[in-house]
Gaussian input, Z-matrix of N, CA and C with variables (Angstrom, degrees):
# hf/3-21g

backbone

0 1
 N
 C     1     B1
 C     2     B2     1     A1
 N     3     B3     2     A2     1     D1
 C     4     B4     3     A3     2     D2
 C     5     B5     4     A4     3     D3
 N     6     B6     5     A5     4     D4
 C     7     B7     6     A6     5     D5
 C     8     B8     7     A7     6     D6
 N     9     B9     8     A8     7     D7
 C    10    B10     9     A9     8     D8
 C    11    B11    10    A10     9     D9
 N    12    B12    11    A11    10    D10
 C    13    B13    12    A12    11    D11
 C    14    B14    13    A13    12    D12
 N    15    B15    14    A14    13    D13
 C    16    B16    15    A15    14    D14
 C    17    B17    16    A16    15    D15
 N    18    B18    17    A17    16    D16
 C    19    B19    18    A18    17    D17
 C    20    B20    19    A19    18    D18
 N    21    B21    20    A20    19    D19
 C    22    B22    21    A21    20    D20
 C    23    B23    22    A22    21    D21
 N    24    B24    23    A23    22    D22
 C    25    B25    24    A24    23    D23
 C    26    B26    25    A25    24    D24
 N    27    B27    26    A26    25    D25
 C    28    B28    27    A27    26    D26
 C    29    B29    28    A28    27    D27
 N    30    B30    29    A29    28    D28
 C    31    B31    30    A30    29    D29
 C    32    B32    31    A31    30    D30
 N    33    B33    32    A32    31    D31
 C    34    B34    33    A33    32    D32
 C    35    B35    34    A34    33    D33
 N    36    B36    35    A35    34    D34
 C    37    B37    36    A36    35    D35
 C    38    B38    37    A37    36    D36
 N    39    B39    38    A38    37    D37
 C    40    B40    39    A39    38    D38
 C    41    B41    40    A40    39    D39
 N    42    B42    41    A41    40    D40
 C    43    B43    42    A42    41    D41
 C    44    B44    43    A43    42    D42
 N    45    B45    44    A44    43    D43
 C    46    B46    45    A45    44    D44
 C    47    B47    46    A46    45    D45
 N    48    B48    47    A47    46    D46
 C    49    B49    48    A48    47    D47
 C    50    B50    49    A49    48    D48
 N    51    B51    50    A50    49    D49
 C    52    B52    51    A51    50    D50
 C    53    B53    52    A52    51    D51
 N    54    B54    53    A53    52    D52
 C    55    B55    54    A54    53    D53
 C    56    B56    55    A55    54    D54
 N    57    B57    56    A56    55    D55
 C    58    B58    57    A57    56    D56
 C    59    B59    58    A58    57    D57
 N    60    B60    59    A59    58    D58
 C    61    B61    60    A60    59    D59
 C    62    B62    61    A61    60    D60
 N    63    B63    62    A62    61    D61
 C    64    B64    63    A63    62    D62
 C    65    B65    64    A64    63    D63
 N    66    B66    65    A65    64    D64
 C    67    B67    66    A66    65    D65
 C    68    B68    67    A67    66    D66
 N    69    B69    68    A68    67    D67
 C    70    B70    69    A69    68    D68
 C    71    B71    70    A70    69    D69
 N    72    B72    71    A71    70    D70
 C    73    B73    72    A72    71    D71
 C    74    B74    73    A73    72    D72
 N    75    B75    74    A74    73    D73
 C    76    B76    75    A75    74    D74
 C    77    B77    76    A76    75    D75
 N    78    B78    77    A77    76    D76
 C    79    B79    78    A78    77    D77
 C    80    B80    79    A79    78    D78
 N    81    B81    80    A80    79    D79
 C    82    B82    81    A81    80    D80
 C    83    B83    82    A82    81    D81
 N    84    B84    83    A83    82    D82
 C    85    B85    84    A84    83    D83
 C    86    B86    85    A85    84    D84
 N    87    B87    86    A86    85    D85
 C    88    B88    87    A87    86    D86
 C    89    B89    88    A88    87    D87
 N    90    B90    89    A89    88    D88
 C    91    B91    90    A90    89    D89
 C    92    B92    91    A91    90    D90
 N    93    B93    92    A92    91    D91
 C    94    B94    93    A93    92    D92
 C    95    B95    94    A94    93    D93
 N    96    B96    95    A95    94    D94
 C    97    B97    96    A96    95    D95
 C    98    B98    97    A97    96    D96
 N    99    B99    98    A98    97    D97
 C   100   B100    99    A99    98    D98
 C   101   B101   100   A100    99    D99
 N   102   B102   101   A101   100   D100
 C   103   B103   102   A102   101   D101
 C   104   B104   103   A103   102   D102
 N   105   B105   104   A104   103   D103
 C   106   B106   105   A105   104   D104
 C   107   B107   106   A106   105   D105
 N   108   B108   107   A107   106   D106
 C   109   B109   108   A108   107   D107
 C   110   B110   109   A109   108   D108
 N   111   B111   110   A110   109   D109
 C   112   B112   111   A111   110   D110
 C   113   B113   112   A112   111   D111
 N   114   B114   113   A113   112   D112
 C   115   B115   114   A114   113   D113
 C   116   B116   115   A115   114   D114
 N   117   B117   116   A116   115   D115
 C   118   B118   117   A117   116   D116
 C   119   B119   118   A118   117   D117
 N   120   B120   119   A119   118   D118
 C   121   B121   120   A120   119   D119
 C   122   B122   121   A121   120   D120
 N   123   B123   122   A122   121   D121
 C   124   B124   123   A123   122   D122
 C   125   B125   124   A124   123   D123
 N   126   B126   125   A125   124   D124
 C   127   B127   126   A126   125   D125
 C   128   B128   127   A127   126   D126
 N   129   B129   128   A128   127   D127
 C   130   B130   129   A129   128   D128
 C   131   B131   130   A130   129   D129
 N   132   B132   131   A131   130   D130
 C   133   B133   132   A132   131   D131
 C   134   B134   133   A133   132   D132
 N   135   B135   134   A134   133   D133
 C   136   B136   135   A135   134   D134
 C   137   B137   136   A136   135   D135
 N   138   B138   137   A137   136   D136
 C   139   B139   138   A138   137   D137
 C   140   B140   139   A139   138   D138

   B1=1.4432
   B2=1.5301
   B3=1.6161
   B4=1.5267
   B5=1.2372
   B6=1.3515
   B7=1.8834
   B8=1.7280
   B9=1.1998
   B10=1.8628
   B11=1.0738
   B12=1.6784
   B13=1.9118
   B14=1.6722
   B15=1.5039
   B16=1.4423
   B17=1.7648
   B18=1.2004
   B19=1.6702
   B20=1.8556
   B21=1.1509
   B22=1.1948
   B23=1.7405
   B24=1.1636
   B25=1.4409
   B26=1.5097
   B27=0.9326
   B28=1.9259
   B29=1.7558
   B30=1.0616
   B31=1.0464
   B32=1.6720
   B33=1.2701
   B34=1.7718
   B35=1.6239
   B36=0.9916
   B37=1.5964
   B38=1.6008
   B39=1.6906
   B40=1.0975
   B41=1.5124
   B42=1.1438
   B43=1.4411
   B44=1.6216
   B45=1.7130
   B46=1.1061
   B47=1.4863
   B48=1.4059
   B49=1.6076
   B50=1.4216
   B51=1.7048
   B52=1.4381
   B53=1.7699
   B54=1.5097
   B55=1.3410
   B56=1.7727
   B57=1.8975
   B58=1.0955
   B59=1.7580
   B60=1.3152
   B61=1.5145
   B62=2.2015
   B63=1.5400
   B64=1.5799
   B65=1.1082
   B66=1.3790
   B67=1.7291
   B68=1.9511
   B69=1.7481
   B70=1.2071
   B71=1.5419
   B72=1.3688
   B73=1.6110
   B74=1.9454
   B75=1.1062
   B76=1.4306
   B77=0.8994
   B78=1.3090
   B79=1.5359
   B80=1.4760
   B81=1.3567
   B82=1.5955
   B83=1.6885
   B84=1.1862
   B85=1.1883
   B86=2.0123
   B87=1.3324
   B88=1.3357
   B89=1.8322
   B90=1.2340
   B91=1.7262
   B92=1.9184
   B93=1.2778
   B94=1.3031
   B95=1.3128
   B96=1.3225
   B97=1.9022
   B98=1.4796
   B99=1.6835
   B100=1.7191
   B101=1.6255
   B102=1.5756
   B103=1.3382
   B104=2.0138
   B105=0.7489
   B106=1.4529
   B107=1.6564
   B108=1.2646
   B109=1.4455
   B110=1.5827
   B111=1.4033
   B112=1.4315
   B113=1.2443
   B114=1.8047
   B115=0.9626
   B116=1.8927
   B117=1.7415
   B118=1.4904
   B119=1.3296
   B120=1.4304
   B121=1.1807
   B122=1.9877
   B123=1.6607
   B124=1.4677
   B125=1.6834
   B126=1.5988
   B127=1.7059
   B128=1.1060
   B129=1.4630
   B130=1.8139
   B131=0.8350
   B132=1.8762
   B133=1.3668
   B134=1.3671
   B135=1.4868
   B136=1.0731
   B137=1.7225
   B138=1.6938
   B139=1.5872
   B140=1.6874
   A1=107.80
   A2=113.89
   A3=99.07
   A4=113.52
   A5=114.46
   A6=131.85
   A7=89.19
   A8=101.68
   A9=105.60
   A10=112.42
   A11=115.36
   A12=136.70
   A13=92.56
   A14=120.24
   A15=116.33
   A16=120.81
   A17=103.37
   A18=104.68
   A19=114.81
   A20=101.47
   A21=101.91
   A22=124.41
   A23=106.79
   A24=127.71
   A25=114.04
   A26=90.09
   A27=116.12
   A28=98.94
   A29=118.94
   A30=147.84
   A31=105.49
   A32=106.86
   A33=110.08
   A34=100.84
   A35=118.38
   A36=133.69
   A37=93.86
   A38=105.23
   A39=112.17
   A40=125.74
   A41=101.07
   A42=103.74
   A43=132.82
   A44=84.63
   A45=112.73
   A46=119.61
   A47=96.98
   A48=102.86
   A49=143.22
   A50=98.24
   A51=98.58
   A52=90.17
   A53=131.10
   A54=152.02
   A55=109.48
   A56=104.94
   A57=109.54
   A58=101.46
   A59=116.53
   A60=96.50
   A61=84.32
   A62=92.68
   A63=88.66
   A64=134.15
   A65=125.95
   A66=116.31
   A67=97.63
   A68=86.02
   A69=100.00
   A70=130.08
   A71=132.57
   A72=138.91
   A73=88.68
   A74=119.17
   A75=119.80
   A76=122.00
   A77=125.72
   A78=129.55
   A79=108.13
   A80=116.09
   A81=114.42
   A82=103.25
   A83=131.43
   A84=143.56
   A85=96.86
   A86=108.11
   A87=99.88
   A88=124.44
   A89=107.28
   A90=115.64
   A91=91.72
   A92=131.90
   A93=125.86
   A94=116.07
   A95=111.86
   A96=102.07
   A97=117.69
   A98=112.90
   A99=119.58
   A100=107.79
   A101=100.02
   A102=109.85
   A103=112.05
   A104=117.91
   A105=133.23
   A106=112.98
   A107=107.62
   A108=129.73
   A109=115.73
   A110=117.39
   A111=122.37
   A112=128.16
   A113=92.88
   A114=123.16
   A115=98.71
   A116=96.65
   A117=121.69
   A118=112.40
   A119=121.93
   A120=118.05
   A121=79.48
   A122=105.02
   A123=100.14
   A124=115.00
   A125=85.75
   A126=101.02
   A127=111.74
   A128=110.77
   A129=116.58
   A130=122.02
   A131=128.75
   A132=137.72
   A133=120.66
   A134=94.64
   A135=126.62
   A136=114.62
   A137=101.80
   A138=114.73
   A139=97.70
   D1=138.35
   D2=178.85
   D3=-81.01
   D4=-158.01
   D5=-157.58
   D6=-94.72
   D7=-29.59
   D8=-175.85
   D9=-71.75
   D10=-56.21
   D11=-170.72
   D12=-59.94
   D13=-59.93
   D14=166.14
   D15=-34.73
   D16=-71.75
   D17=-177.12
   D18=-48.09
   D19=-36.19
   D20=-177.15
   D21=-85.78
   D22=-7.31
   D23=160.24
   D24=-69.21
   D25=-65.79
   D26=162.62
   D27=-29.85
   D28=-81.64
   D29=179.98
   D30=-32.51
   D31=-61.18
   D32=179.94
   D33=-69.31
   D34=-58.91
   D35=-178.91
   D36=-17.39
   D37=-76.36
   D38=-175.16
   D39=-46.21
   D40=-56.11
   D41=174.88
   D42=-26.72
   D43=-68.21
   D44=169.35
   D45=-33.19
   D46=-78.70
   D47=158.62
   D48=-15.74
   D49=-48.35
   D50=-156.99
   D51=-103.77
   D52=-3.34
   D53=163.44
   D54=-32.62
   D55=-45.52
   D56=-166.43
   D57=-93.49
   D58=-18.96
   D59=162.00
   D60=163.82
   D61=173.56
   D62=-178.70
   D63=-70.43
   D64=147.69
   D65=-165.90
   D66=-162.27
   D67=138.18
   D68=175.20
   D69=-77.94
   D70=167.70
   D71=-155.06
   D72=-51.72
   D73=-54.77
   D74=-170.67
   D75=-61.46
   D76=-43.65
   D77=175.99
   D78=-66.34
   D79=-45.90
   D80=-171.73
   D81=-64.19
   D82=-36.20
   D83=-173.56
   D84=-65.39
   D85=-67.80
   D86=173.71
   D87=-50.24
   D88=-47.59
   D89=178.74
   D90=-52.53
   D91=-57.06
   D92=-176.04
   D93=-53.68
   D94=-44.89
   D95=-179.66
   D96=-77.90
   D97=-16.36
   D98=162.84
   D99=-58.07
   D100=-67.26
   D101=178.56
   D102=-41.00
   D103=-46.15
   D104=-157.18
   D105=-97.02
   D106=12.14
   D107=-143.18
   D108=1.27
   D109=78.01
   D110=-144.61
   D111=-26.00
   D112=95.48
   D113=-155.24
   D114=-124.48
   D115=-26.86
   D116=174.43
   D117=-123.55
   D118=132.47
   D119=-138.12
   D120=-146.40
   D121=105.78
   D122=167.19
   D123=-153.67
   D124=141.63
   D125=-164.29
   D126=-65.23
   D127=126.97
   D128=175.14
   D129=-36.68
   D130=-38.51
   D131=145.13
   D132=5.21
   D133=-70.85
   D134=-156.38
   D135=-51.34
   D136=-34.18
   D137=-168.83
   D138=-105.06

């Protein structure tokens, strides 16, 4: 998968996420590896 197809996954993930109400770097990071059945693995850092 490229660095783009990645970011932009990233990108919906989040969205998605934050759609159902506000949430901090940790929580969004946890809802992604449920969602993803940690399968995607990204550092709170990261957001």
């Amino acid at each position: 998968m490229s660095r783009e197809m990645r970011q932009r996954t990233l990108n919906m993930l989040v969205f998605q996420i934050l759609a159902l109400g506000p949430m901090h770097g940790w929580g969004i990071t946890q809802r992604i590896e449920q969602i993803a059945e940690s399968v995607l693995r990204v550092n709170q850092g990261l957001l």
